[in-house]
N, C-alpha and C positions, 0 to 999 in steps of 0.2 A: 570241512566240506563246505562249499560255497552252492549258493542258486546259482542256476548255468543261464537263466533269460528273465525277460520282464522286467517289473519296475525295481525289483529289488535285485537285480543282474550284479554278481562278484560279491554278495552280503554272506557272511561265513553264519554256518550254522555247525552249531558245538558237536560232537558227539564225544562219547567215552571208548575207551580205546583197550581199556583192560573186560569190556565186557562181551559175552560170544553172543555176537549179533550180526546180521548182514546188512547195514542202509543198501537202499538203490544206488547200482553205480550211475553215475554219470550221463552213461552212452545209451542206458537203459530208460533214464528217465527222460533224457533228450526225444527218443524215440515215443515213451508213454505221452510225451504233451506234445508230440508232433499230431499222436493222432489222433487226441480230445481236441487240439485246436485253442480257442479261442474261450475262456472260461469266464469271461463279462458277466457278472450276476449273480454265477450260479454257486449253490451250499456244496459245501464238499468234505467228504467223512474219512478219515485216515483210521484205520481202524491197524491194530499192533503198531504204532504211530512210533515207537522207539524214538531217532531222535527228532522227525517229527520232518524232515527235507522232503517227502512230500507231500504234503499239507501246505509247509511254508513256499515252495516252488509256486505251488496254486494259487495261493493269494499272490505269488509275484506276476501270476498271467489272469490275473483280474477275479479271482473266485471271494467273495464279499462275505462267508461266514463257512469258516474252520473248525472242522469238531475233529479235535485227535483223541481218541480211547486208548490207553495203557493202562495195561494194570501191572505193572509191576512201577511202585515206587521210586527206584532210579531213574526210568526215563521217565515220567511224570514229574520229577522235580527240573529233570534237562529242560523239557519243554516248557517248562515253565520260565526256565533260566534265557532259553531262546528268544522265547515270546517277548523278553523285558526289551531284547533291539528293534522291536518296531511299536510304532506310534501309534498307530491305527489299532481300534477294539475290534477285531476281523475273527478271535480264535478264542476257542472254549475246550479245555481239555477235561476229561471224563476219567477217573481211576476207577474203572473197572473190566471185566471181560468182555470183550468184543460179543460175545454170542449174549451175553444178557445184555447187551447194550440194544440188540439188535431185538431183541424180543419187547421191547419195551418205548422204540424211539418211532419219529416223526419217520419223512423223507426225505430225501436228500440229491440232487440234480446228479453229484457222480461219489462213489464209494470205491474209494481202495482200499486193498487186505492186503499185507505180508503176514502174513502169519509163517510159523515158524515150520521148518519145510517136512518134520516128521508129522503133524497134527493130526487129528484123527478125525478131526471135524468138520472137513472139507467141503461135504454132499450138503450139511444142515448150513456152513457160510453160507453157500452163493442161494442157497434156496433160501434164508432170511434176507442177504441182501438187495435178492431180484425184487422181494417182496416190499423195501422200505427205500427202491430206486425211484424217481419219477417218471411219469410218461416219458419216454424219449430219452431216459437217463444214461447212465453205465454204470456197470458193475464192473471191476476190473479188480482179479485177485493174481499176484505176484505166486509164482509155484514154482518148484523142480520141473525141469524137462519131462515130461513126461508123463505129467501126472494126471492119474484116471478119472476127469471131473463130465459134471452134466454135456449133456448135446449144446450146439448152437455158439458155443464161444468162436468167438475170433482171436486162434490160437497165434502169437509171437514168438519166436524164438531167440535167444539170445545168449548162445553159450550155455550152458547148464541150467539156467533160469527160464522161465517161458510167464507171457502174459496169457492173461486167459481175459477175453472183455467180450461182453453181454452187452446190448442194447436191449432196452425196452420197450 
């Protein structure tokens, strides 16, 4: 899987391929930073960060401190293994559950979720992460088409997957 823009445009980012996981495709994430725009400055939280493409995407369109949450020990070692091709101290990776991450951290200018599209914890996500977004932030959680979450999102569609993105 390669970054599709910014400074670090055609830089391959590992994934594993014997494990049942879905990364962003491509056309999806094209579209997700078409319409965050311009990410100069700002923290930015990858939560079920698996192999971790977008986190690294963000830091390629300027986002200056990376926090990816996995808790499951194979992708935490990916990510780790990712991180070794860039220079730059930009990324902090967290082994543990998104939702105790969430209970317990700072704030963060934008927050993405994939979580895993059966989960049961949907409603308690975006309600901690509206709470740990900055003024003016985004919450933006990766879902199934369709799926029954809070009022007020700016709902995406894209084939079976759908963006759900919150301003604050």
């Amino acid at each position: 899987m390669r970054i599709i823009a910014g400074r670090y445009k055609g830089r391959s980012i590992k994934t594993i391929q014997t494990q049942s996981y879905r990364p962003t495709q491509s056309k999806i994430r094209k579209s997700l930073f078409d319409i965050l725009g311009h990410l100069d400055g700002l923290t930015f939280l990858d939560l079920y960060a698996g192999s971790g493409i977008i986190g690294f995407e963000a830091a390629s369109r300027g986002a200056t401190q990376i926090t990816f949450v996995e808790k499951q020990l194979l992708f935490a070692r990916l990510l780790n293994e990712n991180i070794q091709n860039f220079d730059e101290n930009l990324f902090n990776i967290l082994r543990q559950a998104a939702l105790h991450h969430l209970r317990d951290c700072g704030t963060y200018d934008i927050i993405f979720a994939d979580p895993p599209y059966r989960s049961d914890d949907l409603l308690e996500l975006v309600k901690l992460s509206l709470e740990h977004v900055t003024e003016n932030g985004r919450f933006i959680l990766e879902s199934k088409k369709g799926a029954h979450l809070p009022m007020g999102a700016d709902i995406r569609v894209y084939g079976d997957t759908q963006l759900n993105i919150w301003t604050r």
